[in-house]
C-alpha positions as a printed NumPy array, in Angstrom:
array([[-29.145, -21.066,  21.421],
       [-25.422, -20.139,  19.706],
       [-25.346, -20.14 ,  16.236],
       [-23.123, -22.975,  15.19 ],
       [-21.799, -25.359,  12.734],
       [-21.333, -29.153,  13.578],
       [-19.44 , -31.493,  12.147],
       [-19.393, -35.166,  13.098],
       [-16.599, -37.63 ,  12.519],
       [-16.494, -40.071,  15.29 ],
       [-16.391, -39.804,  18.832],
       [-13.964, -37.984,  21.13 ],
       [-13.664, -34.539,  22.282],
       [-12.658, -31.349,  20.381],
       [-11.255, -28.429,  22.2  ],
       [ -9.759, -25.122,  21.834],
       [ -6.274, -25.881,  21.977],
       [ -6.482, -26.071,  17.792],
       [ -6.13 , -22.34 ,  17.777],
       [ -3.455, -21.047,  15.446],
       [ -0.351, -21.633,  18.569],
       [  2.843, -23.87 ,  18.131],
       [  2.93 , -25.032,  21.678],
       [ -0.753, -25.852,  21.787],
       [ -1.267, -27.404,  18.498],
       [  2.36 , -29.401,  19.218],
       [  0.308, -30.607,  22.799],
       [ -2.568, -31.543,  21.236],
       [ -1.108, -33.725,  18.456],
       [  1.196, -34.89 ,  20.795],
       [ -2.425, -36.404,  22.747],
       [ -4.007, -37.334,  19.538],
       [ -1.334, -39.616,  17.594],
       [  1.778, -40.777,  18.259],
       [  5.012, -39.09 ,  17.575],
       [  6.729, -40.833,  14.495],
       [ 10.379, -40.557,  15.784],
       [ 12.443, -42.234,  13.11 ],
       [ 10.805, -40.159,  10.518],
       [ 13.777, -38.272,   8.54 ],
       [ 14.683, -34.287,   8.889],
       [ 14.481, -34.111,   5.117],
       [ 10.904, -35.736,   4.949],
       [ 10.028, -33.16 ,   7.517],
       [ 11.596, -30.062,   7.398],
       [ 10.916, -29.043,   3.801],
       [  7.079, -30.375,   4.382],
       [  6.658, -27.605,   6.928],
       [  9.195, -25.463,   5.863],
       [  7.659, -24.572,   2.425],
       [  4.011, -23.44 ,   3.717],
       [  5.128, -21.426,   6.648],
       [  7.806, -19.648,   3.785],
       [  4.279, -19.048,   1.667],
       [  2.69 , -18.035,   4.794],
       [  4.606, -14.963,   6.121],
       [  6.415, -13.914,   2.384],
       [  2.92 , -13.285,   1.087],
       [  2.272, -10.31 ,   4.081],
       [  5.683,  -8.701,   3.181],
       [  6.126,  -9.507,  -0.686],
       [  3.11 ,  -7.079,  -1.432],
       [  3.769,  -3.886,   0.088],
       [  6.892,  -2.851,  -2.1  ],
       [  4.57 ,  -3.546,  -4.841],
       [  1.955,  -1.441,  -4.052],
       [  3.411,   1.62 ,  -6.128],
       [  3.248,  -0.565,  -9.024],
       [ -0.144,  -2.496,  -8.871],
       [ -1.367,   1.645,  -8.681],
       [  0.323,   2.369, -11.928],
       [ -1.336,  -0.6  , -13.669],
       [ -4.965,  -0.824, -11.934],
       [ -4.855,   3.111, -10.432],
       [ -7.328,   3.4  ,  -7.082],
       [ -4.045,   4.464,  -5.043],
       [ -6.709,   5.873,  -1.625],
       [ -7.597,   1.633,  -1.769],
       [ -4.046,   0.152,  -2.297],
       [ -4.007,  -0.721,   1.613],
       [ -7.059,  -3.15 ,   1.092],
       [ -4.71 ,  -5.255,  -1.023],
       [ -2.875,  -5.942,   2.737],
       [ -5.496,  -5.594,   4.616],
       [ -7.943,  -7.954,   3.238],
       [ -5.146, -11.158,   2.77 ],
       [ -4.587, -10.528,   6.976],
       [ -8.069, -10.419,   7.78 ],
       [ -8.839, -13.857,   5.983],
       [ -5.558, -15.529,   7.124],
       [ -6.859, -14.738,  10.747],
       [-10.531, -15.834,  10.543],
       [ -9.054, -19.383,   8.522],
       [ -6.584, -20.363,  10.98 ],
       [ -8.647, -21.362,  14.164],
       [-10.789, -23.269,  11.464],
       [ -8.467, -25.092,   9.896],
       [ -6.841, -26.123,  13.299],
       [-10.198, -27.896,  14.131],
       [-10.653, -29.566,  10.444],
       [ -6.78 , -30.611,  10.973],
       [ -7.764, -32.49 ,  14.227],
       [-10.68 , -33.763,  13.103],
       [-10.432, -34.97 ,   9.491],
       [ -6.412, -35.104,   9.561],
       [ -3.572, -32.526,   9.053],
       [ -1.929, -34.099,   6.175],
       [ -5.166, -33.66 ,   4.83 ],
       [ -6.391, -30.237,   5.373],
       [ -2.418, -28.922,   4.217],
       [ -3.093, -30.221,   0.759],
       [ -6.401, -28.508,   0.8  ],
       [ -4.969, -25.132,   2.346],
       [ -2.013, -25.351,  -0.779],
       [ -5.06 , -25.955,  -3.779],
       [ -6.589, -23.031,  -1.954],
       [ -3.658, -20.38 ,  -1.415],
       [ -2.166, -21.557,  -5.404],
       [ -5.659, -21.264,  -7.182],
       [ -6.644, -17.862,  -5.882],
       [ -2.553, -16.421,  -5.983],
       [ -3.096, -17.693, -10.031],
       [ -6.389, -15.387,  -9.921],
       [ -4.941, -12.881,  -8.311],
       [ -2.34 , -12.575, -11.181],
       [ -5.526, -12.192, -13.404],
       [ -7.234,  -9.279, -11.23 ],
       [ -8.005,  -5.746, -13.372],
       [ -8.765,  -3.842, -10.294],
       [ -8.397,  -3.272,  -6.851],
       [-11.488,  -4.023,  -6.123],
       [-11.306,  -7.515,  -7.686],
       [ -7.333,  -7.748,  -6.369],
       [ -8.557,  -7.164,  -2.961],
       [-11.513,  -9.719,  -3.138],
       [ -9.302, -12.065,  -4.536],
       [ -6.676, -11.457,  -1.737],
       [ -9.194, -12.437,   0.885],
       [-10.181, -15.771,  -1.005],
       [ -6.377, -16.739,  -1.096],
       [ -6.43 , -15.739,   2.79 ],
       [ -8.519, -18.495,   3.567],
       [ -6.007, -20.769,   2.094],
       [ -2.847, -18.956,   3.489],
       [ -4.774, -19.017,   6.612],
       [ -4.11 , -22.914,   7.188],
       [ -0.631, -22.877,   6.232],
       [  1.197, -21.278,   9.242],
       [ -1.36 , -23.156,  11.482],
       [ -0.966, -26.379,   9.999],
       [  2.977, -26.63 ,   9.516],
       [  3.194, -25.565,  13.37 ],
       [  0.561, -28.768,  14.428],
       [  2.627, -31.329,  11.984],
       [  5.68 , -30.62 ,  14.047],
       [  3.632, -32.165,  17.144],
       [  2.424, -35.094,  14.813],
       [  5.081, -36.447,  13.192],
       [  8.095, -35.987,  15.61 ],
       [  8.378, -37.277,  19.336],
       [  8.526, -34.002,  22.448],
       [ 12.511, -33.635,  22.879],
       [ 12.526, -33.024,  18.791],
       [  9.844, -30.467,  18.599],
       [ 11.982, -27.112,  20.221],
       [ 14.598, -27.654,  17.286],
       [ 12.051, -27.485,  14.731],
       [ 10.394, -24.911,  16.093],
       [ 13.447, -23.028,  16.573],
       [ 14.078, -23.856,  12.8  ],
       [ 10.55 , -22.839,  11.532],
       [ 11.483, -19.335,  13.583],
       [ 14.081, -18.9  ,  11.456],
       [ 12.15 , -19.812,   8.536],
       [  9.531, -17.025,   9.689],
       [ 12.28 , -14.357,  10.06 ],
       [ 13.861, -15.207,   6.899],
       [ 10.91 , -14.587,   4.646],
       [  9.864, -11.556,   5.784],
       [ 13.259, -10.028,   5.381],
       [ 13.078, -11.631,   1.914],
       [  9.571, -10.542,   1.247],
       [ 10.456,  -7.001,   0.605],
       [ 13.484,  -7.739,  -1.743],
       [ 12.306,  -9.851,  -3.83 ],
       [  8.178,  -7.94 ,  -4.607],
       [ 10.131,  -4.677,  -5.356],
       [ 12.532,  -6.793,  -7.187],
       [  9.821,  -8.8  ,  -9.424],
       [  7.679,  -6.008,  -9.982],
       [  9.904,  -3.7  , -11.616],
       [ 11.817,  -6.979, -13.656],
       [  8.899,  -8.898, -14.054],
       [  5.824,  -6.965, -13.571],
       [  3.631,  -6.863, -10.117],
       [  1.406,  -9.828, -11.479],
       [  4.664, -11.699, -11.214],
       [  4.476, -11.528,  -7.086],
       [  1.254, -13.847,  -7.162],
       [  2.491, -16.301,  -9.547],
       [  5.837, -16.899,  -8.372],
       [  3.586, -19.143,  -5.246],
       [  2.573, -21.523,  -7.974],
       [  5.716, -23.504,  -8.528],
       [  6.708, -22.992,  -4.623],
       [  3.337, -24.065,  -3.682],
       [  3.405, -27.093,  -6.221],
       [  6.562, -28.261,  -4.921],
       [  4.838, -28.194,  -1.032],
       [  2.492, -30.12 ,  -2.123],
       [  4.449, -32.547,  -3.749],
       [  6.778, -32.618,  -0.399],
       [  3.518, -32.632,   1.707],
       [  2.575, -35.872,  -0.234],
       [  5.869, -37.791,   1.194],
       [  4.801, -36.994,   4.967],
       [  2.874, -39.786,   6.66 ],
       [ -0.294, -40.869,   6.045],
       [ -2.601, -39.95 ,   9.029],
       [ -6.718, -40.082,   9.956],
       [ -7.774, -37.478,  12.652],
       [ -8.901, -37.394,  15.988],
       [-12.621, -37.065,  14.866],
       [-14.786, -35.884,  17.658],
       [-17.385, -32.67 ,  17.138],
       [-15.901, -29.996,  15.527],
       [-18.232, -26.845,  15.962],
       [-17.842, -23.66 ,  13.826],
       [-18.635, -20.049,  15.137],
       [-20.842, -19.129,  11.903],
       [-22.508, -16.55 ,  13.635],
       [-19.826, -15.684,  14.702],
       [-17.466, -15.   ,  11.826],
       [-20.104, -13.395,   9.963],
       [-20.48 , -10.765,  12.438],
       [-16.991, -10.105,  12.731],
       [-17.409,  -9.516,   8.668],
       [-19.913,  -7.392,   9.028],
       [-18.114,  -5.478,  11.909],
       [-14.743,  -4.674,  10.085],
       [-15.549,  -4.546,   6.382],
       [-17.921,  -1.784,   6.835],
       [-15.573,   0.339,   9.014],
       [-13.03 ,  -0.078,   6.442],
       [-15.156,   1.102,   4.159],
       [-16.153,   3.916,   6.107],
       [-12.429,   5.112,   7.039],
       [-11.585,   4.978,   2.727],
       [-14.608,   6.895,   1.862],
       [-13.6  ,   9.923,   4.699],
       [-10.561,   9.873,   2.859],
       [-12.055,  12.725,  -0.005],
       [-13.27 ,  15.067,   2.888],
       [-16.417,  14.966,   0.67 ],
       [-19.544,  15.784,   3.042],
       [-21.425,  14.291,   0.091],
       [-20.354,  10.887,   1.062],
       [-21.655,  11.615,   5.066],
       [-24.622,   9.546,   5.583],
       [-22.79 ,   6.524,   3.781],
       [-19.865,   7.029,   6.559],
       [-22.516,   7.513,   9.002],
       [-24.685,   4.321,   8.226],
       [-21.386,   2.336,   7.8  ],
       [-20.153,   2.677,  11.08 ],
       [-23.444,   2.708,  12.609],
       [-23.692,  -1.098,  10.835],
       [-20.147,  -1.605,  12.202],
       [-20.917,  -0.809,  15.788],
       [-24.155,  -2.762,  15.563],
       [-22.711,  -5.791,  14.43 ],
       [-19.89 ,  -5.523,  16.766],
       [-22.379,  -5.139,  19.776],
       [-24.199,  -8.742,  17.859],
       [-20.824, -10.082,  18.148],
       [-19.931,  -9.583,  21.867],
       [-23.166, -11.237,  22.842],
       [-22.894, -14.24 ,  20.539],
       [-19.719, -14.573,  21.77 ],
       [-21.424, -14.807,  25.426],
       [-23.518, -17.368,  24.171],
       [-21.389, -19.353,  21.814],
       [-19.896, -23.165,  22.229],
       [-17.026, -22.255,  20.531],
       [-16.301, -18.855,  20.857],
       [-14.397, -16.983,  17.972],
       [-13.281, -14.51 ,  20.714],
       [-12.532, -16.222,  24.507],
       [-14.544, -13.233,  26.688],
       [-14.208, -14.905,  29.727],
       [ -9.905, -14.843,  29.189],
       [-10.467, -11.284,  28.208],
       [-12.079, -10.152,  31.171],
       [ -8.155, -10.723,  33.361],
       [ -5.972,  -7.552,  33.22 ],
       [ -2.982,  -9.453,  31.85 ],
       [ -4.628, -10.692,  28.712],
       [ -6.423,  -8.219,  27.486],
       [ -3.365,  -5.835,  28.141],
       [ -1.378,  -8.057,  26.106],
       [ -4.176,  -8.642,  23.397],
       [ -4.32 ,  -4.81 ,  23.333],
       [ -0.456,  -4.494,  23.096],
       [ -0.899,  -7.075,  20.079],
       [ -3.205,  -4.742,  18.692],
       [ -1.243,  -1.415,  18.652],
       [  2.027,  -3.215,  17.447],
       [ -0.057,  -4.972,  14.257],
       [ -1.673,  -1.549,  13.728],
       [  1.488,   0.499,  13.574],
       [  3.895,  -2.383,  12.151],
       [  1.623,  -2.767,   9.134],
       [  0.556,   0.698,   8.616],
       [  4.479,   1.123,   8.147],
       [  5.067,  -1.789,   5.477],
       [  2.185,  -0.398,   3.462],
       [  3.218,   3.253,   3.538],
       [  6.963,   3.483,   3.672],
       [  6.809,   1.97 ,   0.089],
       [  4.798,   4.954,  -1.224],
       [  6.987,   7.425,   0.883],
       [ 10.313,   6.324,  -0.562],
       [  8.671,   6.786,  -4.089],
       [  6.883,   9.515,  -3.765],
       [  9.146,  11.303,  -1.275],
       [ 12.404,  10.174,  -2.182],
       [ 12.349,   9.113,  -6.124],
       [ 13.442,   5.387,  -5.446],
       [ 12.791,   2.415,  -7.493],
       [ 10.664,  -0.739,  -6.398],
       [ 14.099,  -2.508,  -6.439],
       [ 15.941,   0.336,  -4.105],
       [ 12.401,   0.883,  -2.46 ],
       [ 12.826,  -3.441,  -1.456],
       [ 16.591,  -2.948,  -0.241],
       [ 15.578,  -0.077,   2.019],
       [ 13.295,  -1.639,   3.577],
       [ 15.346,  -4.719,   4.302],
       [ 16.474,  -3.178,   7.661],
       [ 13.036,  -3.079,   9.106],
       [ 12.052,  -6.418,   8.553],
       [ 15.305,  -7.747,   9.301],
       [ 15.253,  -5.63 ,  12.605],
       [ 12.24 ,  -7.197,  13.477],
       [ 13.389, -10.826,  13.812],
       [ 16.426,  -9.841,  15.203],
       [ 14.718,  -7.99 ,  17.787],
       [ 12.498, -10.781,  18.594],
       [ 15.436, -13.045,  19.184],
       [ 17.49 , -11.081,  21.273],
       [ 14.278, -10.749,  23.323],
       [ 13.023, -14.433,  23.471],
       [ 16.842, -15.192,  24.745],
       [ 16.408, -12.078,  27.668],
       [ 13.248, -13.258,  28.905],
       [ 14.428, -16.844,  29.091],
       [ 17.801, -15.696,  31.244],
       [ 16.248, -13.177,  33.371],
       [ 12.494, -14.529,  33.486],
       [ 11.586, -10.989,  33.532],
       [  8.577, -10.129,  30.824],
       [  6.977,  -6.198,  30.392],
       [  9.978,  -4.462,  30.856],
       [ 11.32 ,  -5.617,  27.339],
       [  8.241,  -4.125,  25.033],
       [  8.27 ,  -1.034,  27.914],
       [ 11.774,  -0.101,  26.123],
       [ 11.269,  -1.072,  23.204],
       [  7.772,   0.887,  22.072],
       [  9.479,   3.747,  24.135],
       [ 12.144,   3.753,  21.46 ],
       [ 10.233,   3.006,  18.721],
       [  7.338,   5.685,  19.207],
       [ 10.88 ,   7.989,  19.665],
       [ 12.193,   7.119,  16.313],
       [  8.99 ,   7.354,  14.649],
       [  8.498,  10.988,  16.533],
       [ 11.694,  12.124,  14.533],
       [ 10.906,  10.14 ,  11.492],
       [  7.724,  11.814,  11.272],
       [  9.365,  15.621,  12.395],
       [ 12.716,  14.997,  10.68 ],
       [ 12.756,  12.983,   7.634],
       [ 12.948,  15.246,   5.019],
       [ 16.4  ,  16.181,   6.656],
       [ 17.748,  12.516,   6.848],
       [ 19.717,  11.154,   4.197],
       [ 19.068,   7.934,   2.761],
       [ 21.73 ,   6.106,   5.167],
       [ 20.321,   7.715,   7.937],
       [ 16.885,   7.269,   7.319],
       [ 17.551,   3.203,   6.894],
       [ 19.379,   3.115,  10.074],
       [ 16.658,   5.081,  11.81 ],
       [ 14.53 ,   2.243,  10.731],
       [ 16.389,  -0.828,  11.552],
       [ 16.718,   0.51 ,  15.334],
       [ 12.352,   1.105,  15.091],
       [ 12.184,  -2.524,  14.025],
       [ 14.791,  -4.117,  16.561],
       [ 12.995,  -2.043,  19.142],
       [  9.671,  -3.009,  17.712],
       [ 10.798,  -6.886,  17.623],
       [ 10.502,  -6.978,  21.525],
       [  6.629,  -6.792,  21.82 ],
       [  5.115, -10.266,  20.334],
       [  7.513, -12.957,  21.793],
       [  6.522, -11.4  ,  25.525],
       [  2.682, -10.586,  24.287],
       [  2.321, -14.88 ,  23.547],
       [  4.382, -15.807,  26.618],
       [  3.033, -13.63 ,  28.731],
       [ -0.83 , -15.047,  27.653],
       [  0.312, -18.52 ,  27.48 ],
       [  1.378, -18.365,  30.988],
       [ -1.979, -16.296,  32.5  ],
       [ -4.278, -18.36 ,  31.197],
       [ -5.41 , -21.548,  32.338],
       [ -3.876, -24.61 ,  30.913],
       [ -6.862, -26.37 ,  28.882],
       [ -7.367, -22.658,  27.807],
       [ -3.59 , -21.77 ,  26.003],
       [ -4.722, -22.7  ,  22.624],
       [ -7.881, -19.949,  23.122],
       [ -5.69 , -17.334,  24.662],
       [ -2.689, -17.775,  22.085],
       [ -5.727, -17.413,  19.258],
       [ -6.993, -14.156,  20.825],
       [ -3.125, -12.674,  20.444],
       [ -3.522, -12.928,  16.356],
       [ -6.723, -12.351,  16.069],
       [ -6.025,  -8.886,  17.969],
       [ -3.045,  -8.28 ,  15.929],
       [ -5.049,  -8.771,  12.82 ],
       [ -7.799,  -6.676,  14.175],
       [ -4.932,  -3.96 ,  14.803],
       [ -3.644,  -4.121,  11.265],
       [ -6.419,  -4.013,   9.727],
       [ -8.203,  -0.826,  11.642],
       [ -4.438,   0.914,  11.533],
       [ -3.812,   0.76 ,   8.201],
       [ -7.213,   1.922,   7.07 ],
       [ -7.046,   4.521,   9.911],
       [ -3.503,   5.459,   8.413],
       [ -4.758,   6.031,   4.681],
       [ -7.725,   7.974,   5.617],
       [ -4.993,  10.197,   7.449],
       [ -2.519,  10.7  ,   4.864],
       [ -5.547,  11.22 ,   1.912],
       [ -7.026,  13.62 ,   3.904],
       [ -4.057,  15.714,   5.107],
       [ -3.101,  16.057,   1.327],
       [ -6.705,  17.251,   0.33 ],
       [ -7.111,  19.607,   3.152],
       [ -3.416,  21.152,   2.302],
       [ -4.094,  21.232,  -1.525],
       [ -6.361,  19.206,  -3.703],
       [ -3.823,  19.663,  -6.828],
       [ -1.156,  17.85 ,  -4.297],
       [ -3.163,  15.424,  -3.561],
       [ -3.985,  14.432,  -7.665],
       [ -0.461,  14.7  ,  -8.018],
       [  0.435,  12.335,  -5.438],
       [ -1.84 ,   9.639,  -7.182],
       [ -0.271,  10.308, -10.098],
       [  3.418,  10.287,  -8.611],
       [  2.184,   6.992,  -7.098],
       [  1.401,   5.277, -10.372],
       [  3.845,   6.875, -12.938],
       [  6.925,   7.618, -10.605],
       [  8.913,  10.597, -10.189],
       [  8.883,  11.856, -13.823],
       [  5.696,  14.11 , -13.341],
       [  7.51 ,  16.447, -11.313],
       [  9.278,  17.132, -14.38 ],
       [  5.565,  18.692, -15.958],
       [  6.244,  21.392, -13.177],
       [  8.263,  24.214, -12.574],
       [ 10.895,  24.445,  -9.99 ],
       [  9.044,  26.13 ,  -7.045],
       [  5.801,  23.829,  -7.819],
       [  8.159,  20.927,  -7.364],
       [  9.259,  22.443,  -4.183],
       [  6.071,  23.1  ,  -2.955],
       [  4.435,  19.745,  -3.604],
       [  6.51 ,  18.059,  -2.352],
       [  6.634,  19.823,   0.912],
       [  2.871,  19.147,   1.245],
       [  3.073,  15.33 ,   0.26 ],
       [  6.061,  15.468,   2.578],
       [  3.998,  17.17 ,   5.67 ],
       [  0.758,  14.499,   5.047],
       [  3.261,  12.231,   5.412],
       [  4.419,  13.381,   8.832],
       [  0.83 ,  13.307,  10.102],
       [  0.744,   9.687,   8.806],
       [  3.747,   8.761,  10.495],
       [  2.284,  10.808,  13.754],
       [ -0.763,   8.516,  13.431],
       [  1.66 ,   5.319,  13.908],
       [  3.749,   6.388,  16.55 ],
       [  0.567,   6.994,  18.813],
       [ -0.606,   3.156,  18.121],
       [  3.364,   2.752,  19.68 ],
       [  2.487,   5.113,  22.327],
       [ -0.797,   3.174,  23.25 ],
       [  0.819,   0.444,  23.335],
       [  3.968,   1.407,  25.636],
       [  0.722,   2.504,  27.82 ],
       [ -0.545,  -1.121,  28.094],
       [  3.364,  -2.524,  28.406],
       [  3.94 ,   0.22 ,  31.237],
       [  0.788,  -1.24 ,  33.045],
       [  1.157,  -4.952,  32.616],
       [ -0.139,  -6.599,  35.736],
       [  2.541,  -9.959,  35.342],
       [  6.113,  -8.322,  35.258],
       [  7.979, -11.465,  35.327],
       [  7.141, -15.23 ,  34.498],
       [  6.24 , -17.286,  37.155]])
């Protein structure tokens, strides 16, 4: 029998449309209570507006930080845990907390999600390692996780079907605007205020959404059975966290540490081989096989995959690069990377309107990884000859480029998949993205560590160092030493930036092969 988790609260059925989705979770409230019409845009808005600004900030706000949580709590060959581990949570608490939403009310579960994400961002302040950091990340995950999910189902609650496009359009904007002010304002906090500052800052914004949260109708749930996975998720634990592990000890080349690599990824493969078959077998499947099994999804799950993996791997490294590499502050670091994320959202835009003129679908994220594996070719061959202007202009092309692939990837999913089975399908698109990101970025850190030992051990102490104390330890060396190391941090850099622009190359693969070329 599956391995599951039942809760009862009433009678009525449950299904999978609660999976993290707008236009699911918007349908399914729309079933299960009705729309509250006259409710005001100022009761509304800022109740939604707040946790999905929490939400996405908290994946971008970090990375410019990184540099600076290094200098204070070292372990710079772990840093991309501190990213990794918050994504991985958020992904596993979503579906979850659209089922408790349904069932025990979404009002509800928003104020729990807020106590959640507030108490462990106040912890994370407190953290005196990575280690910790990182543990800590993943317990405020599994509040952040219910935040995106949640805001996008109260829009189908509280306001009647013609309403529910504008707000979604708004909460897109919302979305775009805080992760082009994520990277702004954690280089700007942690070199005014300290990197502790990033986590803490979510206390007073987090206080005030729950205060605005508090104003939004008062509403039970749907109740019905509301069946948990457990098997399920615990698997899918036990199936990344030890290949993570595995990809940051190969990091120190050290044969010493073999048979731990070896036994970690044999426990990862294992348990990933547990989790296919209990997700045969399961009621409530954290992964939907049977959708997986048509060309279309899984081509589009996969393309999901490659663009978290690469997009990721890039907010986590370009912050060391521009430090390391190029000598700028966590401030300076924040503004140069302001053309990537804002490149991103207007990418997505400017595709979402193209698909809805021409109705056509692949040919969008076909160009657009094209161009972005191109850009990240000559970032990776050239960038020690760009100058700073350059370099950000290079970038904001990658991300408008790069902003074509997720609109398509849900559209395209939502549209293959059968209708009670959109919530399911949209789920699997996140859950692969996470999946990506998470794999990528470890995968992307074991290449740059390793690259620097193999080319010179000293360069690759001295990049730790140059991570946590800035560019005044090249001063300790001589002219041609300066030259020299940086040339090798420089060229492990390249092979990092190789690494990302084959996850863009797989992924043009999967675009260039896309069975559905045009909506329906």
């Amino acid at each position: 029998m599956p391995s599951c988790t039942t809760i009862r609260q009433g009678a009525g059925p449950t299904t999978g449309e609660t999976q993290a989705d707008a236009g699911a979770q918007a349908s399914h409230a729309a079933a299960s209570q009705p729309a509250a019409g006259a409710t005001s845009f100022f009761t509304i808005f800022p109740s939604i507006m707040l946790p999905m600004f929490l939400a996405v900030i908290d994946q971008t706000i970090v990375a410019t930080a990184l540099p600076a949580i290094a200098a204070s709590l070292g372990g710079v060959e772990r840093l991309s845990w501190v990213v990794v581990s918050y994504l991985v949570a958020t992904t596993i608490a979503a579906p979850v907390y659209g089922r408790l939403g349904d069932a025990l009310g979404r009002r509800r579960m928003m104020l729990v999600a807020l106590a959640i994400f507030m108490l462990f961002s106040a912890l994370c302040a407190t953290a005196r390692s990575v280690e910790m950091l990182s543990f800590l990340r993943v317990l405020q995950g599994l509040g952040g996780g219910g935040l995106m999910t949640l805001s996008q189902a109260l829009i189908g609650e509280a306001l009647p079907p013609r309403e529910r496009a504008r707000y979604q359009g708004y909460l897109a904007a919302v979305a775009v605007c805080s992760s082009t002010f994520g990277p702004v304002a954690g280089g700007f906090l942690a070199e005014h205020l300290g990197w502790r500052s990033i986590f803490l800052v979510n206390l007073p914004v987090g206080a005030l959404a729950m205060l605005l949260t508090l104003r939004l109708p008062r509403r039970g749930g749907t109740g019905g059975s509301l069946r948990f996975d457990t098997l399920g998720l615990v698997l899918f634990v036990l199936f990344v966290a030890p290949m993570l592990l595995a990809l940051t000890l190969a990091q120190r080349l050290d044969f010493a540490s073999l048979p731990a690599i070896l036994g970690l990824v044999a426990l990862s493969c294992c348990s990933c081989l547990l989790l296919l078959r209990q997700e045969r077998r399961a009621a409530m499947p954290l992964l939907p096989l049977r959708l997986l099994r048509q060309p279309t999804i899984w081509r589009a799950d996969g393309m999901a995959m490659f663009h978290g993996a690469a997009l990721v791997a890039l907010f986590t490294f370009l912050p060391m690069y521009l430090r390391v590499v190029r000598g700028a502050s966590a401030t300076e670091t924040g503004l140069l990377l302001l053309p990537l994320a804002a490149g991103i959202g207007i990418g997505s835009m400017l595709t979402g309107r193209l698909v809805a003129r021409t109705g056509r679908t692949a040919v969008f994220p076909t160009v657009g990884l094209a161009v972005a594996t191109l850009t990240l070719l000559c970032l990776a061959l050239f960038a020690g000859r760009f100058s700073l202007p350059a370099l950000v202009t290079l970038l904001g092309v990658n991300a408008i480029f790069m902003g074509t692939v997720m609109g398509v990837v849900q559209v395209t999913v939502q549209t293959a998949a059968p209708p009670r089975a959109i919530g399911a399908a949209a789920g699997s698109v996140q859950f692969s993205r996470a999946v990506g990101a998470a794999f990528g970025t470890a995968l992307v850190g074991a290449v740059l560590f390793a690259a620097l030992s193999l080319t010179d051990p000293l360069a690759a102490a001295l990049f730790n160092r140059l991570v946590r104390e800035g560019p005044a330890v090249m001063a300790t060396l001589s002219t041609a030493q300066q030259v020299l190391v940086r040339d090798e941090i420089a060229g492990a850099f390249s092979a990092a930036f190789v690494t990302i622009a084959a996850f863009t190359g797989a992924g043009l693969a999967l675009a260039a092969t896309l069975p559905m070329r045009r909506l329906p």
